[in-house]
C-alpha positions as CSV (number, residue, x, y, z in Angstrom):
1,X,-13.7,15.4,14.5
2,X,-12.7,17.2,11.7
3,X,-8.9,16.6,11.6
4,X,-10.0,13.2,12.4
5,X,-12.6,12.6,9.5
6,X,-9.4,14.0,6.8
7,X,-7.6,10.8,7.7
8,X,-10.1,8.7,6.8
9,X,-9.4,8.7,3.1
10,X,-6.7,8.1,1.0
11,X,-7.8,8.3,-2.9
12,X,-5.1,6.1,-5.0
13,X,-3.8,9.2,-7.0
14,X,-1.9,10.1,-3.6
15,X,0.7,7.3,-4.8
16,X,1.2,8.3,-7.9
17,X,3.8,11.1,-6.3
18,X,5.7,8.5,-4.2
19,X,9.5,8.4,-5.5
20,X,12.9,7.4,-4.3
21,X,15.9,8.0,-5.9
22,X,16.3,5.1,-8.3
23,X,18.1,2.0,-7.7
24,X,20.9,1.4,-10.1
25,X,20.8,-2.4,-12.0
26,X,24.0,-4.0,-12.3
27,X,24.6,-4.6,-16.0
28,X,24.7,-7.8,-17.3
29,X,28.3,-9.2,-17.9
30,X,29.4,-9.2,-21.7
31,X,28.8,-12.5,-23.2
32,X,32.2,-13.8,-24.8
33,X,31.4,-15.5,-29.2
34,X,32.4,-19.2,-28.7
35,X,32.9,-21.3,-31.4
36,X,29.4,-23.8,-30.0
37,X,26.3,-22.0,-28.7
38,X,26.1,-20.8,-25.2
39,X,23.8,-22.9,-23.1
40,X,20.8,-21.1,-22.0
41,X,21.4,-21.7,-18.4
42,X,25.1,-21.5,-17.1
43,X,26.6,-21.9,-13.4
44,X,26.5,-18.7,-10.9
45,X,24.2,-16.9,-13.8
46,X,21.9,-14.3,-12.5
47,X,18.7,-15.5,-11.1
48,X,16.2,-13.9,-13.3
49,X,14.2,-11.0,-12.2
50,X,11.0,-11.1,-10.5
51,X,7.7,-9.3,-12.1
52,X,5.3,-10.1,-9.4
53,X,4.5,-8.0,-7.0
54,X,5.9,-8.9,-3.2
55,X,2.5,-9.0,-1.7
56,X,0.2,-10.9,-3.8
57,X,0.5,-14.0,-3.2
58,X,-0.3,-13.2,0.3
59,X,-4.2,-13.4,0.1
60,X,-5.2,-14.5,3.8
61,X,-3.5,-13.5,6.7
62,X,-3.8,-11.2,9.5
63,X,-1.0,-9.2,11.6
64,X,-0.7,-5.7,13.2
65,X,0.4,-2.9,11.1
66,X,2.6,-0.4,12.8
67,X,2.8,3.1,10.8
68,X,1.4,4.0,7.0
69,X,2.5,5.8,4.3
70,X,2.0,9.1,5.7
71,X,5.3,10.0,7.5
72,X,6.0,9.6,11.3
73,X,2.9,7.7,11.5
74,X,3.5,5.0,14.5
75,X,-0.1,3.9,15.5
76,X,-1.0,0.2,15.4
77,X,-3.9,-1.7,13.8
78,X,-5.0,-4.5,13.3
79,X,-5.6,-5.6,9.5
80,X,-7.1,-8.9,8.2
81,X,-6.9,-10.1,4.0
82,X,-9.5,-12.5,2.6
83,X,-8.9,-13.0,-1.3
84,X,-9.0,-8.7,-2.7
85,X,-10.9,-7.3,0.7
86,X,-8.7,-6.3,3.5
87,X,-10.0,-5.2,7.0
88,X,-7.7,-2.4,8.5
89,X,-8.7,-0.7,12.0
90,X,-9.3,2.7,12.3
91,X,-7.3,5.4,13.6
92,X,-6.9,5.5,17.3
93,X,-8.8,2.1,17.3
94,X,-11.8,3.4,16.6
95,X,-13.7,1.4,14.6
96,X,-12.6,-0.3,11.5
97,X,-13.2,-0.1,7.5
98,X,-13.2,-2.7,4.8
99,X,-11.4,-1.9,1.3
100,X,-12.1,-4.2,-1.9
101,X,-8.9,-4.0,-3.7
102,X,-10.7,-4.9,-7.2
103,X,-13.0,-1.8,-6.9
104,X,-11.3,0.6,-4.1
105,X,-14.7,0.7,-2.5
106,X,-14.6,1.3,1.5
107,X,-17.2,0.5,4.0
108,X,-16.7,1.0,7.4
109,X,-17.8,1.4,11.0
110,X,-17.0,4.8,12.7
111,X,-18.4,7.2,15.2
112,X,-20.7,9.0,12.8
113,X,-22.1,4.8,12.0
114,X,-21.6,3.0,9.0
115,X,-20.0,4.6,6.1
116,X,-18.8,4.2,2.7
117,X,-17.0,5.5,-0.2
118,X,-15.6,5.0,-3.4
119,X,-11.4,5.7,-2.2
120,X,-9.4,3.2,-0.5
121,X,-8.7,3.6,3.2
122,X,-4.9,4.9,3.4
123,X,-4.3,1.7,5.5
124,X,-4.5,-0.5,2.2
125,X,-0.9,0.9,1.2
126,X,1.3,-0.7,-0.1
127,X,-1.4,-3.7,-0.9
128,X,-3.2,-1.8,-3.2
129,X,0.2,-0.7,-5.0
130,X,-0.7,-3.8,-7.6
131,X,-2.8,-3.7,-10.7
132,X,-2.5,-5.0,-13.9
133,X,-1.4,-2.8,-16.0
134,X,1.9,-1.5,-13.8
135,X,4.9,-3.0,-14.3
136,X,7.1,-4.4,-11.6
137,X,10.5,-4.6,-11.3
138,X,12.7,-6.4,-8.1
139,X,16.4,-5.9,-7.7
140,X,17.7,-8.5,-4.5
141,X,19.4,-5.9,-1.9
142,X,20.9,-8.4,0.5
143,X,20.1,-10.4,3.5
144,X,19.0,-8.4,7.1
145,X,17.7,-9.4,10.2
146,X,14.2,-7.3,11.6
147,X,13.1,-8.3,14.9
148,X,14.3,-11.6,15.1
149,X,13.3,-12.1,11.2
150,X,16.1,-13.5,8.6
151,X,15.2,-11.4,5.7
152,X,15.7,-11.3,2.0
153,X,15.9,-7.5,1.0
154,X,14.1,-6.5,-2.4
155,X,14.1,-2.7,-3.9
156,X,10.8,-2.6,-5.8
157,X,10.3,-0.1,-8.5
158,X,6.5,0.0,-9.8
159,X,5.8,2.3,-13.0
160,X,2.9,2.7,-15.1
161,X,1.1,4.9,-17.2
162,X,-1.2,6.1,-14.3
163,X,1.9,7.2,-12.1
164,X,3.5,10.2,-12.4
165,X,7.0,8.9,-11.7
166,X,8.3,5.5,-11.0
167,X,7.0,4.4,-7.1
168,X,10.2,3.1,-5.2
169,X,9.7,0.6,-2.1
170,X,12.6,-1.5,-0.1
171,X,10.8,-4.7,1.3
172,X,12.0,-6.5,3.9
173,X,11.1,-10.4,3.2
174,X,10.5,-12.6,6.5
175,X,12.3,-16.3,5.5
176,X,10.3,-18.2,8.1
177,X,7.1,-16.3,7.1
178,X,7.5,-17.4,3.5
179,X,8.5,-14.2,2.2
180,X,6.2,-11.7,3.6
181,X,7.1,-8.7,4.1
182,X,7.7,-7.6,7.7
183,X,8.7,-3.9,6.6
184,X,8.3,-2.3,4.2
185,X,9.7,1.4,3.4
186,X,8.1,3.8,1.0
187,X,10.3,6.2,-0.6
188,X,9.0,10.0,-1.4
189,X,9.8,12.6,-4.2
190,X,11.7,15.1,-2.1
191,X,14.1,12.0,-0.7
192,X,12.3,11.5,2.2
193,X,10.4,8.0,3.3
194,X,7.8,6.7,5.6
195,X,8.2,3.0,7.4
196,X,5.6,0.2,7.5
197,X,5.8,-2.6,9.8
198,X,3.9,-5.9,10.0
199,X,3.5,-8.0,13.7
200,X,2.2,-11.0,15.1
201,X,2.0,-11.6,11.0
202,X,-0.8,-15.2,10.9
203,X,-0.6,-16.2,7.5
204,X,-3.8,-18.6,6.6
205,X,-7.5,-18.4,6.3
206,X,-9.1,-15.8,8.4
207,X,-12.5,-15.8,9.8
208,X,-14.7,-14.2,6.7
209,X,-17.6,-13.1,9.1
210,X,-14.8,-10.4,9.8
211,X,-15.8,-8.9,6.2
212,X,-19.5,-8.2,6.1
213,X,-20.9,-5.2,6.0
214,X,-24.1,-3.2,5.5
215,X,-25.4,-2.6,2.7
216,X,-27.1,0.6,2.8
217,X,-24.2,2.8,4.4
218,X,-24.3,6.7,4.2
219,X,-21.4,8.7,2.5
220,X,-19.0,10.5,4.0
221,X,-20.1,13.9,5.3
222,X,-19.8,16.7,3.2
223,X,-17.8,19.7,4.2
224,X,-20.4,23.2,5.3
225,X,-21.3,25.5,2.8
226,X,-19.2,28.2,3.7
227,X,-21.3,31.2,5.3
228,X,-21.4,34.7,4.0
229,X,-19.5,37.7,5.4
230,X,-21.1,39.6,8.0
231,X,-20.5,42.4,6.0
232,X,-22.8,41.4,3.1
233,X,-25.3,38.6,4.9
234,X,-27.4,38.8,1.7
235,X,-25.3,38.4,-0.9
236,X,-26.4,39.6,-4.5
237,X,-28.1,36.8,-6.4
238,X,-25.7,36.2,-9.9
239,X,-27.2,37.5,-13.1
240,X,-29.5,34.7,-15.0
C-alpha cells in the first residue's frame, strides 16, 4: 500500500526538471533593401509561430491515456476534461481522482475513501504544463502517421521563471481530431524521455456528474513517526 500511496502525487515542481536537448530554429532568411517597401506578407513566407499551448483549446473530451510522465509507464486510464477539472483513473484502475487545473487541488476516490490534497495527480501531465506566465514556443517538425492518425508534428519548448530549465515536448497533432494530440513525448534532463498516448480520443461535452465530489475528504495519510532504537527505547528528553 505503501509503494502504491507514493504514486498518488505528483507536486508541479517535479516538471520544472524535465529537459530535452533544445531544438534548433531555422533563422530567418536575410531580407534584401529594395528600392519600395516590402509588403508585410509575401508568398511562401514563414507561417508565424504559435504561442498557445497545444492542449488548451481542448476543454471537453474524454479518451484513454496510455503511459505518464514517469518513464516506462504503460498502464491505461481513462481521463475526462470539463472546462480546468480533469478526471484521471487511478493506478491499476483503482479508483479515480479529480485535479482543478486553476488551483492543483485533487480529490479523489481510493481504497483508504475519499481523499484530497493540495498537488496535482501525476496523470494531469502535460495538461497542467500551461499557465500564464510561461512562455510557449512551437517549431512545425513535419507530417507522421500514429495509429492510423495523419499528424502534424510540433516541438514545444515551455520556459518560465518557475522552471529550472526550459521543458521540451514533441506533440503529435491528430488532423481528423482537430489537432489533438494523440502522443505526446516528454523529454528529460539526462536525454532520456517518457511517451504519452491518447485513445478512443471523444472530443465534446462530457457528462459533468463525472466531476463531483465530497466535500469533507480526509488528507492523505501521513508517514509513521519513526520508532526509537531498541537500544535506547526511552530516549533523552532535549534540553528546554
Amino acid at each position: 500500500m505503501v509503494r502504491w500511496l507514493a504514486f498518488l502525487f505528483f507536486s508541479c515542481a517535479l516538471t520544472a526538471g524535465i529537459n530535452a536537448q533544445a531544438s534548433q530554429a531555422q533563422k530567418p532568411a536575410t531580407q534584401t533593401t529594395t528600392a519600395e517597401p516590402t509588403p508585410a506578407v509575401q508568398a511562401g513566407a514563414a507561417p508565424p509561430a504559435k504561442t498557445s499551448y497545444p492542449l488548451d483549446q481542448f476543454t471537453d473530451f474524454s479518451a484513454i491515456m496510455v503511459g505518464s510522465v514517469m518513464a516506462m509507464d504503460e498502464r491505461e486510464g481513462h481521463i475526462y476534461r470539463w472546462g480546468d477539472l480533469l478526471r484521471m483513473q487511478g493506478t491499476e484502475g483503482r479508483g479515480y481522482f479529480i485535479t482543478d487545473l486553476g488551483t492543483s487541488e485533487t480529490y479523489g476516490i481510493t481504497m483508504l475513501g475519499c481523499v484530497e490534497d493540495k498537488h496535482p495527480y501525476f496523470r494531469t501531465f502535460p495538461f497542467l504544463v500551461s499557465k500564464p506566465d510561461r512562455k510557449i514556443e512551437r517549431v512545425p517538425a513535419g507530417t507522421e502517421t500514429v495509429d492510423g492518425h495523419v499528424c502534424q508534428v510540433e516541438d514545444v519548448t515551455v520556459s518560465s521563471k518557475d522552471l529550472l530549465k526550459p521543458m521540451k515536448l514533441r506533440f503529435w497533432e491528430s488532423e481528423d481530431l482537430h489537432g489533438f494530440p494523440i502522443k505526446v513525448e516528454v523529454f528529460t534532463a539526462n536525454g532520456g524521455s517518457s511517451i504519452i498516448r491518447y485513445k478512443d480520443v471523444v472530443l465534446g461535452p462530457v457528462d459533468p456528474t463525472l466531476f463531483t465530489h465530497s466535500n469533507k475528504c480526509a488528507g492523505l495519510p501521513k508517514a509513521p513517526a519513526k520508532a526509537p532504537s531498541k537500544g535506547n527505547p526511552h530516549p533523552t528528553k532535549p534540553p528546554g
